[in-house]
Every structure is written in structure tokens, then in C-alpha cells.
C-alpha positions in Angstrom: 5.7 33.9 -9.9 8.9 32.9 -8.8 9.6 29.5 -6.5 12.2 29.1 -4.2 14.8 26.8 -3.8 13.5 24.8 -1.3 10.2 24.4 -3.3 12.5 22.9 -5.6 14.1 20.7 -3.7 10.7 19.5 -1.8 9.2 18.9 -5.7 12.7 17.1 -6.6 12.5 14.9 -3.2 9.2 13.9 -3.8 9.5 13.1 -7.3 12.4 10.6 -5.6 10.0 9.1 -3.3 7.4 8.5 -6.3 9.9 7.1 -8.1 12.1 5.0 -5.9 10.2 4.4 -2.9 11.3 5.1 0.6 11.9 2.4 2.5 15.6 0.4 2.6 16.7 -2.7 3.7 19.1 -3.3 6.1 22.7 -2.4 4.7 20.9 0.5 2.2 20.1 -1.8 -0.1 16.3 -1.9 -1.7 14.5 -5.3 -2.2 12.8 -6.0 -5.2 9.6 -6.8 -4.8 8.0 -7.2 -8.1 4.1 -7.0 -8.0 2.1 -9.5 -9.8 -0.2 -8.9 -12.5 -3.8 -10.7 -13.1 -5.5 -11.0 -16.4 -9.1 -10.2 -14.3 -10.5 -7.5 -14.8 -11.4 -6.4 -11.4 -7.6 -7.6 -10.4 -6.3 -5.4 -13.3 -8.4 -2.2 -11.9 -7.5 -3.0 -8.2 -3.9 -3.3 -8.9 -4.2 0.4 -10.5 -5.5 1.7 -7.5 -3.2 -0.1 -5.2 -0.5 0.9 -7.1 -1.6 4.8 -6.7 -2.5 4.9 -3.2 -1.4 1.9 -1.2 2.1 0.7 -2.5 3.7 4.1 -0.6 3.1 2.2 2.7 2.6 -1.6 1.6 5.3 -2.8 -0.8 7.8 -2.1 2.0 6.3 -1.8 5.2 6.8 2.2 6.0 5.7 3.2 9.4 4.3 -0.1 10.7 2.3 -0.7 8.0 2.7 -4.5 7.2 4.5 -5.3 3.7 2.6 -7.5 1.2 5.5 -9.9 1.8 5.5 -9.7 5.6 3.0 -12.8 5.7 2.9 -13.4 9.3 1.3 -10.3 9.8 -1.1 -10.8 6.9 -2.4 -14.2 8.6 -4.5 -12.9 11.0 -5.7 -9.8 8.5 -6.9 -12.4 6.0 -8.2 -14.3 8.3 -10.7 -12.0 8.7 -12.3 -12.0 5.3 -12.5 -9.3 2.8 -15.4 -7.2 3.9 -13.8 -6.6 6.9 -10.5 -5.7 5.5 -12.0 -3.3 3.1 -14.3 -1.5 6.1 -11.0 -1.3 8.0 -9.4 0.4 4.7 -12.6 2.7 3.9 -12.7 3.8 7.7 -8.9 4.1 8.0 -7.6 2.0 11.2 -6.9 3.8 14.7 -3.9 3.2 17.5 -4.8 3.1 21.0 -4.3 6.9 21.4 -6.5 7.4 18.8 -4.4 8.6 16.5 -4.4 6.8 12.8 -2.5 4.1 12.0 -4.0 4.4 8.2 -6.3 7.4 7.6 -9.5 6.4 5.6 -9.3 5.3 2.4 -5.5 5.0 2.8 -5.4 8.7 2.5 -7.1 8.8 -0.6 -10.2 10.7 -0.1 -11.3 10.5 -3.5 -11.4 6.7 -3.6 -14.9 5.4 -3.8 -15.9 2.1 -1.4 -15.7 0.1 -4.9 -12.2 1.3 -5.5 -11.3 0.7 -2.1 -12.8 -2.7 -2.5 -11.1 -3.4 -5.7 -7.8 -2.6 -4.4 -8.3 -5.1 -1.4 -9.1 -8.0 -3.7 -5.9 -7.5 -5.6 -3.7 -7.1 -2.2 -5.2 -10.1 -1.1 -4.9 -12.0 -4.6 -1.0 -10.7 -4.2 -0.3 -11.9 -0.8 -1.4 -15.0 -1.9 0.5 -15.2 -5.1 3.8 -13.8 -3.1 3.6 -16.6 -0.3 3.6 -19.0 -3.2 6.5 -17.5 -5.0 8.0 -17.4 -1.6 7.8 -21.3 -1.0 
């Protein structure tokens, strides 16, 4: 089977974006937001999954979704507790045309509600950890 060039260049651009990200800061330079790591368990498994599924749209803040280290907009969210968070996550959220903001499961169909769940508790645990770092 033979591939064409632009299916090479689609696989090359997206091995980019896994690798690098895609977002920028103003002037083209990328901040450097280094994640944090726990020594829990359930931390250690929810990082894994928020580093697969969620980071794409969360360590920077790409197409209004609000970056781990945008923590005015996280007030509110955490506010809210967990549970809800998470059934916002498993759901996915909606705009007011209906439209999703973030499909279910960040986009991740194969994400079980634990996983999910999991992933939560470490954004949250991060947030936190961030805002201190921040201070």
C-alpha cells in the first residue's frame, strides 16, 4: 500500500502536536508548565490518564478550555466539589448552542467513570499544588 504525501505530513504534524503541544504564548514562546507528581497511588494513576487524554486542552488552555494554571477560572469549578466535576467530565460539558465545549469523557470514549474520576482527583490535587508554587 502506498501513502501519500500529505498522509505523511498529517502523521509528522501530529506527532508535533504530541510532542510539543500546541498552544503558544504571546511572542511564540511556550511556557513551561511542569506537572507535579504524587507519591499516591490513585494521584499516580490519575496523573497517567490526565496526561493521555486531558493535558491536549488543559496544560495550556486550547480552545477555551481553562489551563491548570488559569486559577481564577478554576475557583468557581472547584468550588463545586469533585463529584460534580467528574459528572461534568464523564458527560462532556455543552455551549449554549449545544454544541460541546468538552465531548464526554474528554474525548476519550474508552475511559471508564473510575478513570475519569481518577484523573479529576489529580487535576484538582495540581491546581492546588500549582497555586502554591505560584504564591
Amino acid at each position: 500500500m502506498k501513502l501519500s504525501n500529505n498522509v505523511f505530513a498529517g502523521i509528522g504534524l501530529l506527532c508535533t502536536f504530541s510532542l510539543f503541544g500546541c498552544g503558544e504564548q504571546e511572542g511564540g514562546t511556550k511556557p513551561v508548565v511542569e506537572m507535579p507528581t504524587f507519591r499516591d497511588a490513585d494521584l499516580v494513576a490519575g496523573r497517567g490518564v490526565w496526561q493521555r487524554t486531558c493535558r491536549a486542552c488543559h496544560l495550556l488552555g486550547v480552545d477555551g478550555a481553562p489551563a491548570v494554571t488559569d486559577f481564577v477560572q478554576w475557583e468557581d469549578r472547584l468550588r463545586k466539589g469533585k463529584d460534580v466535576l467528574a459528572r461534568r467530565v464523564i458527560d462532556g460539558i455543552r455551549g449554549d448552542d449545544g454544541a460541546y465545549r468538552m465531548p464526554p469523557r474528554g474525548g476519550n470514549n474508552r475511559l471508564t467513570d473510575e478513570q475519569v474520576k481518577l484523573a479529576v482527583d489529580y487535576k484538582i490535587a495540581s491546581i492546588k499544588a500549582l497555586r502554591r508554587q505560584s504564591e
